[in-house]
TINUGU-724954 format. One record per residue (C-alpha): residue number from 1; x, y, z; residue in three letters. Coordinates in steps of 0.05 Angstrom, whole numbers. Layout:
% residues N
<NUM; <X; Y; Z>; 'ala'>
...
END
This chain:
% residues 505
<1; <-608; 99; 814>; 'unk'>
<2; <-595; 63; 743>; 'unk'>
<3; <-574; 118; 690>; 'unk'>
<4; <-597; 97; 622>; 'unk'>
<5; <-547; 142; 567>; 'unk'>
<6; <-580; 155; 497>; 'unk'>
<7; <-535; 115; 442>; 'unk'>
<8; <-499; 166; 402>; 'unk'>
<9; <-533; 193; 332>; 'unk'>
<10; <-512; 148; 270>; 'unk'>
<11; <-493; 222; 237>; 'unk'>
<12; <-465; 288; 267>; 'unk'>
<13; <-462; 351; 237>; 'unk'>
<14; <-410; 351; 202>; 'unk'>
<15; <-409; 279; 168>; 'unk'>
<16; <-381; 262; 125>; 'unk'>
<17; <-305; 278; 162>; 'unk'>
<18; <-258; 277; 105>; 'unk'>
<19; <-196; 302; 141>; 'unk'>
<20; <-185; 274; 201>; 'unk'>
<21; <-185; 327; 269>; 'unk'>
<22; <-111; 364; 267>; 'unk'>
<23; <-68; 323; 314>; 'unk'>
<24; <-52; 317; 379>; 'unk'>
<25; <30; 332; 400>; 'unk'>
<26; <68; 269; 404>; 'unk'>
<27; <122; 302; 450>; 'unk'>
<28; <186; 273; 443>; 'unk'>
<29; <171; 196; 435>; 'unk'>
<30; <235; 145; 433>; 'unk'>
<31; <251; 122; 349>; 'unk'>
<32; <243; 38; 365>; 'unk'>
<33; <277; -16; 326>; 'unk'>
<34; <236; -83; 307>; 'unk'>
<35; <269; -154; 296>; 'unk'>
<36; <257; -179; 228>; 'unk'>
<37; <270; -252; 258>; 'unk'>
<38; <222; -231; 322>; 'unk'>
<39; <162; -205; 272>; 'unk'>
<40; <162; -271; 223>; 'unk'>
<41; <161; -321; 286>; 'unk'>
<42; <106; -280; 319>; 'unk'>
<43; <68; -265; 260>; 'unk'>
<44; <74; -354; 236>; 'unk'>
<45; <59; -370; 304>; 'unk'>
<46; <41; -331; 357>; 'unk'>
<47; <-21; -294; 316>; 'unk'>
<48; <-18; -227; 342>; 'unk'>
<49; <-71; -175; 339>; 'unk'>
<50; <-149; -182; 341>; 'unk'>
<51; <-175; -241; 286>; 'unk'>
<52; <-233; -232; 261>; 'unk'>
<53; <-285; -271; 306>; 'unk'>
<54; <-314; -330; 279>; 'unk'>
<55; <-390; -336; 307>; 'unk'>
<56; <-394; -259; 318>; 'unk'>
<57; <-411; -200; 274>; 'unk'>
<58; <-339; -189; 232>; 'unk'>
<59; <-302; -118; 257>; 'unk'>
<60; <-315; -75; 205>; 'unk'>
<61; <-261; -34; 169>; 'unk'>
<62; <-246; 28; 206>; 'unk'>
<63; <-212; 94; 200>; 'unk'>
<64; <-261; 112; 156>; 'unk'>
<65; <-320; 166; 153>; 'unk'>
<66; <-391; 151; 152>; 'unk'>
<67; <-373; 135; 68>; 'unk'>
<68; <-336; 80; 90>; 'unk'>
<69; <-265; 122; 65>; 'unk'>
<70; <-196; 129; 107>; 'unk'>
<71; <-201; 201; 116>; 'unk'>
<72; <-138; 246; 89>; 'unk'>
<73; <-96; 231; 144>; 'unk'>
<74; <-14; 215; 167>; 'unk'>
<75; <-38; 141; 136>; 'unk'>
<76; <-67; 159; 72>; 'unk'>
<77; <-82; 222; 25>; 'unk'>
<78; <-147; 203; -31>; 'unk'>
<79; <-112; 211; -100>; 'unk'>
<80; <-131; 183; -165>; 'unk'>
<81; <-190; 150; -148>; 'unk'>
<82; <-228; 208; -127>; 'unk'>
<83; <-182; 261; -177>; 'unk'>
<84; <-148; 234; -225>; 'unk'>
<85; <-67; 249; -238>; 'unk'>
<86; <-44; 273; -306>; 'unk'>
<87; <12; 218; -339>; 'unk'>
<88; <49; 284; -312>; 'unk'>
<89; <34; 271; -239>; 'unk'>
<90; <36; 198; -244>; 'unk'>
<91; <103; 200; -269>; 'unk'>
<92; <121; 253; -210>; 'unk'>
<93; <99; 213; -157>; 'unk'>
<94; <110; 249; -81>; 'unk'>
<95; <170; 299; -122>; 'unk'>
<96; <214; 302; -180>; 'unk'>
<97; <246; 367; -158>; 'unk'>
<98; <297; 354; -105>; 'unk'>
<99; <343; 301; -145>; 'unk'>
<100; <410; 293; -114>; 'unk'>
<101; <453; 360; -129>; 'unk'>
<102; <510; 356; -183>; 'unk'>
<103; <578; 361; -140>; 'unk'>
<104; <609; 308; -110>; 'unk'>
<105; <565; 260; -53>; 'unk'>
<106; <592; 248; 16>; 'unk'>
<107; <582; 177; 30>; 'unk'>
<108; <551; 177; 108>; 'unk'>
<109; <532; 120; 127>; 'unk'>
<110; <538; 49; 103>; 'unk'>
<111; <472; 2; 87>; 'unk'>
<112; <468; -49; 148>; 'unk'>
<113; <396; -79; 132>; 'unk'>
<114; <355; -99; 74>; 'unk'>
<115; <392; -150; 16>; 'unk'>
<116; <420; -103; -30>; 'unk'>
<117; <484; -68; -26>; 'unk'>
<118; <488; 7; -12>; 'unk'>
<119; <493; 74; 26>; 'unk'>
<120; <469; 135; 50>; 'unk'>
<121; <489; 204; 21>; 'unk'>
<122; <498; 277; 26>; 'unk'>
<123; <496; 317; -33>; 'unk'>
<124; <522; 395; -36>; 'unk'>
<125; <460; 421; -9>; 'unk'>
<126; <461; 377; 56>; 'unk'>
<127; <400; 328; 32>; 'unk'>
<128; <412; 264; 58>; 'unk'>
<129; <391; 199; -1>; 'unk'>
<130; <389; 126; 8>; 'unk'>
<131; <429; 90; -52>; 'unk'>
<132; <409; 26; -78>; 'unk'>
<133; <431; -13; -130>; 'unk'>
<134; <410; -77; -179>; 'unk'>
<135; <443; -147; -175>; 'unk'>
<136; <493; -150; -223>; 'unk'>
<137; <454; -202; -258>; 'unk'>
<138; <394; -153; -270>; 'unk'>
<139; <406; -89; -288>; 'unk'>
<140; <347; -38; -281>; 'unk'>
<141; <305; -105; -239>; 'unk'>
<142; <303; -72; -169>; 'unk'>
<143; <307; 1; -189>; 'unk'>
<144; <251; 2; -249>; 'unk'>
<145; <213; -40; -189>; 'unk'>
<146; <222; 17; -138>; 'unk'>
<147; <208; 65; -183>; 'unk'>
<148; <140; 49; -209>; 'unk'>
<149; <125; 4; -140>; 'unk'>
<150; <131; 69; -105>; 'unk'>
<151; <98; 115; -147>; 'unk'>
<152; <36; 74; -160>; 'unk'>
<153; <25; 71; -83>; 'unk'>
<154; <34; 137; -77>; 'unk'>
<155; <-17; 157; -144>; 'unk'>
<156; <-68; 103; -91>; 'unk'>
<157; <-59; 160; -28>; 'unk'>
<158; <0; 119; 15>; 'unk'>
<159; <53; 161; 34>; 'unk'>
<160; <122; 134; 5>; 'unk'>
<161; <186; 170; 5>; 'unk'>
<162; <214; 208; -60>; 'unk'>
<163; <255; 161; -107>; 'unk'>
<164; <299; 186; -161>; 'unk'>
<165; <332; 155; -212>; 'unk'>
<166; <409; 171; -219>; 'unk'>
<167; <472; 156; -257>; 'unk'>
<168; <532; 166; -241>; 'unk'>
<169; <610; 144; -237>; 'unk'>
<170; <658; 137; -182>; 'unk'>
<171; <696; 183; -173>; 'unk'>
<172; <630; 223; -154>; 'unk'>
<173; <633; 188; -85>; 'unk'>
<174; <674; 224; -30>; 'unk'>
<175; <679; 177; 36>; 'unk'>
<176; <662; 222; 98>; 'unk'>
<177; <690; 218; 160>; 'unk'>
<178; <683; 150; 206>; 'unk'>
<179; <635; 123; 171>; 'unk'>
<180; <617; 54; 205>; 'unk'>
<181; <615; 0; 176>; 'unk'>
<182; <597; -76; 183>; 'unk'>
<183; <641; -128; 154>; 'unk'>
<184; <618; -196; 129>; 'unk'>
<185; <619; -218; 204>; 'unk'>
<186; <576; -165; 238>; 'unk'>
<187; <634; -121; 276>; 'unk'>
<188; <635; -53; 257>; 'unk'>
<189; <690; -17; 244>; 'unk'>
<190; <707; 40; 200>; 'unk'>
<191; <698; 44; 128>; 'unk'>
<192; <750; 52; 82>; 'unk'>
<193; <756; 66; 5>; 'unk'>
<194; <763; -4; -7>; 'unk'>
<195; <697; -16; 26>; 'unk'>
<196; <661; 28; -25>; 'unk'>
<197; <695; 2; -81>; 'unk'>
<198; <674; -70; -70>; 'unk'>
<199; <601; -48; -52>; 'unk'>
<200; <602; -16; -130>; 'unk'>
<201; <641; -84; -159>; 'unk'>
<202; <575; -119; -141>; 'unk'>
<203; <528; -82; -189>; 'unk'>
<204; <522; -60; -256>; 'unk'>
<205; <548; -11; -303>; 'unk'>
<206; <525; 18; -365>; 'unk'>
<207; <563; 25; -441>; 'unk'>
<208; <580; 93; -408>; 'unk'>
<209; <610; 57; -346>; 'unk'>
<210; <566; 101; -302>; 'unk'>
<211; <530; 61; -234>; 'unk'>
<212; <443; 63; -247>; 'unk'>
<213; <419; 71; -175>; 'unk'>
<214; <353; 96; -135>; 'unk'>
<215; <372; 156; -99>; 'unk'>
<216; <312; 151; -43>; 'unk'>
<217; <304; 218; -6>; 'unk'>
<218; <304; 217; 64>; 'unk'>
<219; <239; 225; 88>; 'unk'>
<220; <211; 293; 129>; 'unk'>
<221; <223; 293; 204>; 'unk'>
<222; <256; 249; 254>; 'unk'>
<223; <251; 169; 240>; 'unk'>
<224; <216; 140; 285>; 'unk'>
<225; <223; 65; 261>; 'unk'>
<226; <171; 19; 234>; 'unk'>
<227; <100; 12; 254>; 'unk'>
<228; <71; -72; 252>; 'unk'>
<229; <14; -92; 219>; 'unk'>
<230; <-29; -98; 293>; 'unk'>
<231; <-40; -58; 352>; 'unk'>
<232; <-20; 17; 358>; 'unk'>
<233; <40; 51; 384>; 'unk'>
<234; <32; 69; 455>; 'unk'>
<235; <80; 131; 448>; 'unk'>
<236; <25; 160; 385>; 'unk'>
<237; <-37; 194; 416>; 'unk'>
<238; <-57; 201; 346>; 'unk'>
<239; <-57; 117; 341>; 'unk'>
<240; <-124; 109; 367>; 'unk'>
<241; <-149; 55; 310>; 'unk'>
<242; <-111; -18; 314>; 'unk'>
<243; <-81; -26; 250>; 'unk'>
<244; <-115; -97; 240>; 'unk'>
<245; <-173; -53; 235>; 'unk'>
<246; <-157; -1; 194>; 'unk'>
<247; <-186; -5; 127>; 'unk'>
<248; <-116; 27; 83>; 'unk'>
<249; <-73; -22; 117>; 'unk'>
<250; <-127; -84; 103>; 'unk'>
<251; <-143; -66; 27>; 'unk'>
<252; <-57; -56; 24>; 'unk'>
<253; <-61; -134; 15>; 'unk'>
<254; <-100; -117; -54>; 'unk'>
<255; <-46; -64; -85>; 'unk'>
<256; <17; -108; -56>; 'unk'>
<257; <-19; -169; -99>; 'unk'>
<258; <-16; -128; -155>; 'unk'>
<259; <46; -108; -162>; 'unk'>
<260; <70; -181; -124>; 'unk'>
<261; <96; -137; -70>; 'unk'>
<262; <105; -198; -24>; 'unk'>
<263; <165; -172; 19>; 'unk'>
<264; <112; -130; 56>; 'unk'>
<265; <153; -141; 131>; 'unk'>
<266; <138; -94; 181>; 'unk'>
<267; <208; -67; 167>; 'unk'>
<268; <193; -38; 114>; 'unk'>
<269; <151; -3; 146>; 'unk'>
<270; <171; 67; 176>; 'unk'>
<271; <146; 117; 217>; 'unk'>
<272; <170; 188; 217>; 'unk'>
<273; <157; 249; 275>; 'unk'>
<274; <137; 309; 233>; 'unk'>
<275; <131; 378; 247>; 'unk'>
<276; <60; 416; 229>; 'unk'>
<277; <60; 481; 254>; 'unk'>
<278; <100; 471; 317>; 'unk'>
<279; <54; 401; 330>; 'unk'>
<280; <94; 342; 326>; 'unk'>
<281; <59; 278; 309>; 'unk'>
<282; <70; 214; 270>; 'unk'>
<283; <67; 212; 189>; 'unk'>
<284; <68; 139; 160>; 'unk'>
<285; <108; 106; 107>; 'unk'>
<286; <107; 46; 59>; 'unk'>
<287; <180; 46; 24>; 'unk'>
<288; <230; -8; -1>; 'unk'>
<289; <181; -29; -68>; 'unk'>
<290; <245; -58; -90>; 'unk'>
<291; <214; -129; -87>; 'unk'>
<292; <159; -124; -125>; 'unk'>
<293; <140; -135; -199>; 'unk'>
<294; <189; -196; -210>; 'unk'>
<295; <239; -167; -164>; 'unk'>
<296; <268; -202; -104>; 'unk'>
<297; <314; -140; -101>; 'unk'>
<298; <379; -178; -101>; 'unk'>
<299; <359; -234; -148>; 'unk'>
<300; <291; -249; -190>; 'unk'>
<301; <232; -265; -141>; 'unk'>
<302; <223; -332; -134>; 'unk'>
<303; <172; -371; -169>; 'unk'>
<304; <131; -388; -111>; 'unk'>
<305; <134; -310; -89>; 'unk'>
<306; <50; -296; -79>; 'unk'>
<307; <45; -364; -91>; 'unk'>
<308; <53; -394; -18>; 'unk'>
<309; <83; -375; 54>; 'unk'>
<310; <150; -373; 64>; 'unk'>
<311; <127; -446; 104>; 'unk'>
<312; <48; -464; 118>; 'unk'>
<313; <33; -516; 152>; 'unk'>
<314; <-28; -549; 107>; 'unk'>
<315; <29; -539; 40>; 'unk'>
<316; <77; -570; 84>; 'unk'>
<317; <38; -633; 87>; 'unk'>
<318; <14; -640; 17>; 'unk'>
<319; <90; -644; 0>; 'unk'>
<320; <105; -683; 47>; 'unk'>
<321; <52; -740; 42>; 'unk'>
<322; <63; -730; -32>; 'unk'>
<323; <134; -747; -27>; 'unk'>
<324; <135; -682; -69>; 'unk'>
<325; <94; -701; -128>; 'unk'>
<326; <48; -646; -120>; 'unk'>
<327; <58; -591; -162>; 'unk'>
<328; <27; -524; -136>; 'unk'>
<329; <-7; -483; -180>; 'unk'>
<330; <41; -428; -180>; 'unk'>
<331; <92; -467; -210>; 'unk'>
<332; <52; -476; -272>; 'unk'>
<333; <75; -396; -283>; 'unk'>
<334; <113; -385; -345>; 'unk'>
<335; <164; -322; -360>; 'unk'>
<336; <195; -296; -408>; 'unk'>
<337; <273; -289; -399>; 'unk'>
<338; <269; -213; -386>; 'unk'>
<339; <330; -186; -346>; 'unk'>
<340; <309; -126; -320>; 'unk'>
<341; <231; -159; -302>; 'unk'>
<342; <255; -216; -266>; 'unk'>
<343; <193; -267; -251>; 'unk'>
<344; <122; -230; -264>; 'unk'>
<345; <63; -251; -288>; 'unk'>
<346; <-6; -256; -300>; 'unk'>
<347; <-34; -311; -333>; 'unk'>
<348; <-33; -357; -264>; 'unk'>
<349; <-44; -295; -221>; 'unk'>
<350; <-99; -291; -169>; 'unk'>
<351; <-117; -244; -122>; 'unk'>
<352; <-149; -278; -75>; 'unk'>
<353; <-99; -340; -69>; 'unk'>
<354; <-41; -294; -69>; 'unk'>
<355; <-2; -284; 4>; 'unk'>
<356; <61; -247; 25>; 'unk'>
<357; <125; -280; 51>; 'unk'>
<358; <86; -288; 117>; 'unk'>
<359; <16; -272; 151>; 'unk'>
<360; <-2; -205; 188>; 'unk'>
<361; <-62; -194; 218>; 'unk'>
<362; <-93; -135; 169>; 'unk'>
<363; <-97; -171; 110>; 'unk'>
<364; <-117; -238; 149>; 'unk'>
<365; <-173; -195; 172>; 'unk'>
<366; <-190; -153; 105>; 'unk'>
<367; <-266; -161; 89>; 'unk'>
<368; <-308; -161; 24>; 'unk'>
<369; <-316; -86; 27>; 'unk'>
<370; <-245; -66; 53>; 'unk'>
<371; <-229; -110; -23>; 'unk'>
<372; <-275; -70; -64>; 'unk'>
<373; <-248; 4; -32>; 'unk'>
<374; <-180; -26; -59>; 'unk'>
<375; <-213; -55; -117>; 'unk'>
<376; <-248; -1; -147>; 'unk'>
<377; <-184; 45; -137>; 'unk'>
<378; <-141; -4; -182>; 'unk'>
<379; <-197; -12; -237>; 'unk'>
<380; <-193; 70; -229>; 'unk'>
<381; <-121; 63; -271>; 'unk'>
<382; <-129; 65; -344>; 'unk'>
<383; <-80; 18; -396>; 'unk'>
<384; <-46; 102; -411>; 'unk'>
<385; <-47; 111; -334>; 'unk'>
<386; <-6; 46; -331>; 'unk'>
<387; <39; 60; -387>; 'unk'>
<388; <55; 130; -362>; 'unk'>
<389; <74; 96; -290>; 'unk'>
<390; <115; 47; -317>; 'unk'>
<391; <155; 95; -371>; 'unk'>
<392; <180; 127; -296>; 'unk'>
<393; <227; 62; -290>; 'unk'>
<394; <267; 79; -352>; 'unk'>
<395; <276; 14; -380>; 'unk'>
<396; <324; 15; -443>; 'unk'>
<397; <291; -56; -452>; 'unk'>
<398; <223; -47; -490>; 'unk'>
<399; <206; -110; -478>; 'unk'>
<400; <207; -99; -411>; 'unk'>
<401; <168; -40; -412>; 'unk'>
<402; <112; -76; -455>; 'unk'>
<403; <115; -139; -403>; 'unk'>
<404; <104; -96; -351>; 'unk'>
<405; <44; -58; -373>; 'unk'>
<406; <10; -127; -404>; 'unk'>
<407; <20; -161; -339>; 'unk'>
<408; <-9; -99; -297>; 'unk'>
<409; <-80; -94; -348>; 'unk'>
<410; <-83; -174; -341>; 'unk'>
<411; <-80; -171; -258>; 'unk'>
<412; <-119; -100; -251>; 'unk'>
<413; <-178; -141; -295>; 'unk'>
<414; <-169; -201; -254>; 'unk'>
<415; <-172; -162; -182>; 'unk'>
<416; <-233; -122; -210>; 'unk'>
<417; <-279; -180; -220>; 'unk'>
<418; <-258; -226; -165>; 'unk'>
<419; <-275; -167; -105>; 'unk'>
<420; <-332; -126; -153>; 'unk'>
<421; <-370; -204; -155>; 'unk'>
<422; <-368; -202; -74>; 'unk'>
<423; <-405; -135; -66>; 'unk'>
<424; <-454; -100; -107>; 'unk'>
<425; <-405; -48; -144>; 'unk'>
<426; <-444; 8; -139>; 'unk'>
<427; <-402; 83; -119>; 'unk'>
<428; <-403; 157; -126>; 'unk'>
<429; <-469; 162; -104>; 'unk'>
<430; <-504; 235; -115>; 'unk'>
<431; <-573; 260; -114>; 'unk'>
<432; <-592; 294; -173>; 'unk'>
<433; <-664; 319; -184>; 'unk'>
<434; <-700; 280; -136>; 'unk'>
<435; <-661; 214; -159>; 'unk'>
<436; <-601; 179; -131>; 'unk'>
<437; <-553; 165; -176>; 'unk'>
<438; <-489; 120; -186>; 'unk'>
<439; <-438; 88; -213>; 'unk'>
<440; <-433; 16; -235>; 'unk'>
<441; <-358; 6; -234>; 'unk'>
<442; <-371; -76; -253>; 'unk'>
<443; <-415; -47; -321>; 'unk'>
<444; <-458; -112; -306>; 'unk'>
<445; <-499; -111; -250>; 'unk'>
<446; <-570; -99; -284>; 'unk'>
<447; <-628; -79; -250>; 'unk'>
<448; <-631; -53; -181>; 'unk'>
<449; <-688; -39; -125>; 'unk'>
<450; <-690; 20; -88>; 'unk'>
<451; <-733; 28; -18>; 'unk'>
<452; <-734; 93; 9>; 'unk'>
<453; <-750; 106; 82>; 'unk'>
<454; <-753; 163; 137>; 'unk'>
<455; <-684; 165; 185>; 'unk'>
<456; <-694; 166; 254>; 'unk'>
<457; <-623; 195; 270>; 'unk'>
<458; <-626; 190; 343>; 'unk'>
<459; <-664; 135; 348>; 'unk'>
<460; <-628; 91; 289>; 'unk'>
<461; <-710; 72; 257>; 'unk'>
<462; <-746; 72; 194>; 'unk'>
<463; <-811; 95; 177>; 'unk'>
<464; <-849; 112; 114>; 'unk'>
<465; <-820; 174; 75>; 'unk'>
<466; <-850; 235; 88>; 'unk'>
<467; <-856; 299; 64>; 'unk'>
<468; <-821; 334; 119>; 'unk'>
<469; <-755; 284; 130>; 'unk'>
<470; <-688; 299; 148>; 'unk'>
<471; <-663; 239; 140>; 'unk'>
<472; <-671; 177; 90>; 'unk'>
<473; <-641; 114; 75>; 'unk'>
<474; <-647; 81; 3>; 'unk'>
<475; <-634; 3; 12>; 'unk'>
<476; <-611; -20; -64>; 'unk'>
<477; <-606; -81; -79>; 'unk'>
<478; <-598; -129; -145>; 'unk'>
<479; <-655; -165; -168>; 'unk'>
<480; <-600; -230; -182>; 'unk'>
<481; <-566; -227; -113>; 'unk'>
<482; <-608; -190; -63>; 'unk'>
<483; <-570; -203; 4>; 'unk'>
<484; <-509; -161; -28>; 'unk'>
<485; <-546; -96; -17>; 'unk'>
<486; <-520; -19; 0>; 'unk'>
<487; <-548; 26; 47>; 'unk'>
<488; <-545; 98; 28>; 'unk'>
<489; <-566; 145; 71>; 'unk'>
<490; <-585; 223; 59>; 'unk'>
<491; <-593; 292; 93>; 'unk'>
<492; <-631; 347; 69>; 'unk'>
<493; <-610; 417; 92>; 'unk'>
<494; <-614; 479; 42>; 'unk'>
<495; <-591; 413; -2>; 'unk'>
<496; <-592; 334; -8>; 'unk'>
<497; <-531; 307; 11>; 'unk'>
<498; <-503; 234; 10>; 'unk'>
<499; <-479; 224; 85>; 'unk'>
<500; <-473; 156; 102>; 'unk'>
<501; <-460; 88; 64>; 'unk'>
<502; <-464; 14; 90>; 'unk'>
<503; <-451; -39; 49>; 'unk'>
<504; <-477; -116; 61>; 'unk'>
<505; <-460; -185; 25>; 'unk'>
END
């Protein structure tokens, strides 16, 4: 006998979720390194991860409630969008209270990835800190760049480790025991005082002679190693969503363009096992910033950084059959000769040309409404809100300071109107009195049609409104551009509630 089972109600209870269920335990799961080299060949070639099909209905954003929003979650936490932070807060980021300790640091463990020189500490009060420096031809590039990369992400809902700012000289440094080290070759051995001291004689120094660093604290729980940009980690029961899917990690193409984050690898990525209550699951970390707004950490980005792929095929070509005559638009960029900026801009910026160093499958599968949740977040930062974030990378420079926050209006302005035009920017939907009501984040978008009909919940149908319904769906739509419509759906209890938003284009 042939069972037919009822399709599932468009809305339980309890929609909108905006916490995701607690967690399930992870156990003891193995930490797991990832090849840099392995992730850029798969990623240019090998196109891992589910694209979005090309004669079938696009996957749709998920990780979201029925509003279409990442609930608070190990990925993300909803911040200044949906409350804003004081200058206080922004400047605060995830902590300002657990600096590293006066006292002398214990040098633990050498730096043996990334581009920039460095090492791993322990102050007096057994915290552990990543150190990491400028080039010694950019003093304050790479740290102001961590400090305000990080911190902005974090005032967006990521979760990014705490950074702090420190100065120093030294004869602060005390070399712990068998520390290992790798020399210019690869072999390890262990590190001596020498060691240290050439690691210091390749970065800068201020009038004072003290070192300017970013003391990153290590993050909560057990490190688990980085998590790609497809797919889910078979040792998470918590990783139910593939991340080419999930609607943070798509719309993280949007804030990385921004601040010209292009060194967005997988490895700097991280994963950590945390502890909640004697439940130990997976908490999820962007970090390293350090290559962002100008910054190519050890040197000024390059020119072309947003600009292209580290190699495309179709760019490939045009210089080749143009023997190299071809100038790409990016190199039309002008900077001003700012030390501690590097290369940033915002006069050739645009969003939706601009590419990290390579592909990944989340932001090659980001949609038009995945771009406006990012969207309407960055237009959600005022010019003070700006100001106040960059003041946290201490830049004796003014100019750099006033670069910074010019350039970051200019490409905020420029990412709200290229992703608002794709949808119709309507949010914060309430019913008030008998009336929905909204937002229009573009300011523009004129007049708009509502059609109200009945719900069927179970049975996913309209009807005309009635008197008695639980359920309704508004359809609005702009008279100019009709097919870029929003469904907005309601419940009535002892209340009208908003419970449900779809969004077409």
């Amino acid at each position: 006998m042939l069972l037919l089972l009822a399709a599932p109600p468009k809305f339980y209870d309890d929609d909108p979720l905006l916490t995701v269920p607690p967690p399930r335990d992870a156990g003891t799961p193995n930490a797991r390194r990832l090849s840099d080299l392995y992730d850029l060949f798969s990623n240019e070639l090998a196109h891992p991860g589910q694209r979005q099909p090309k004669k079938e209905q696009p996957v749709r954003g998920r990780g979201v409630n029925t509003l279409g929003e990442p609930n608070d979650s190990a990925w993300f936490v909803p911040r200044h969008y949906w409350k804003r932070l004081t200058a206080d807060e922004l400047r605060r980021g995830p902590g300002d209270s657990r600096p590293p300790a006066d006292g002398p640091w214990t040098v633990i463990r050498s730096k043996s990835e990334g581009v920039t020189p460095g090492f791993m500490i322990r102050d007096s009060q057994q915290r552990r800190y990543f150190v990491k420096f400028d080039p010694i031809s950019n003093p304050e590039m790479a740290t102001g760049a961590e400090m305000v990369g990080s911190r902005l992400l974090h005032a967006v809902g990521y979760h990014v480790p705490e950074n702090y700012l420190v100065r120093f000289t030294e004869d602060r440094l005390v070399l712990g025991e068998r520390v290992e080290f790798y020399d210019i070759r690869g072999k390890p051995r262990i590190m001596t005082r020498r060691d240290l001291l050439e690691i210091l004689l390749k970065v800068p120094r201020d009038r004072q002679g003290r070192y300017r660093a970013v003391a990153s604290l290590h993050i909560p729980g057990t490190v688990m190693g980085p998590f790609r940009w497809y797919g889910t980690r078979t040792d998470d029961p918590n990783d139910l969503v593939p991340h080419e899917h999930r609607r943070d990690l798509r719309a993280l193409h949007v804030f990385s363009a921004w601040i010209d984050h292009d060194d967005s690898r997988a490895i700097n990525n991280l994963d950590s096992l945390v502890d909640q209550g004697g439940v130990h699951s997976f908490r999820h970390f962007i970090q390293d910033l350090g290559s962002s707004l100008g910054s190519g950490s050890e040197r000024p980005n390059s020119p072309r950084s947003g600009g292209e792929y580290l190699f495309g095929w179709k760019e490939s070509a045009v210089q080749f059959f143009t023997l190299g005559l071809a100038v790409p638009y990016w190199a039309k960029a002008h900077y001003p000769k700012i030390p501690s900026v590097g290369l940033f801009e915002s006069e050739i910026f645009d969003p939706e040309r601009w590419v990290p160093e390579y592909p990944n499958s989340a932001w090659l599968n980001r949609l038009p409404d995945d771009e406006f949740w990012a969207a309407k977040q960055v237009m959600a930062f005022s010019d003070d809100d700006l100001r106040a974030l960059v003041s946290s990378g201490e830049y004796t420079d003014e100019r750099a300071r006033d670069w910074l926050v010019k350039c970051l209006i200019a490409r905020r302005d420029k990412i709200g109107r290229a992703y608002f035009a794709k949808v119709l920017p309507l949010d914060r939907f309430e019913y008030r009195d008998g009336k929905l009501t909204w937002d229009d984040l573009s300011g523009g978008v004129g007049p708009v049609k509502q059609e109200w009909a009945e719900y069927d919940n179970a049975q996913g149908t309209r009807k005309p409104l009635t008197d008695s319904w639980k359920y309704a769906v508004v359809t609005l739509s702009p008279e100019s551009k009709p097919a870029r419509k929003i469904d907005v759906y309601l419940r009535r209890t002892d209340r009208v509630s908003v419970v449900g938003i779809d969004r077409f284009w």
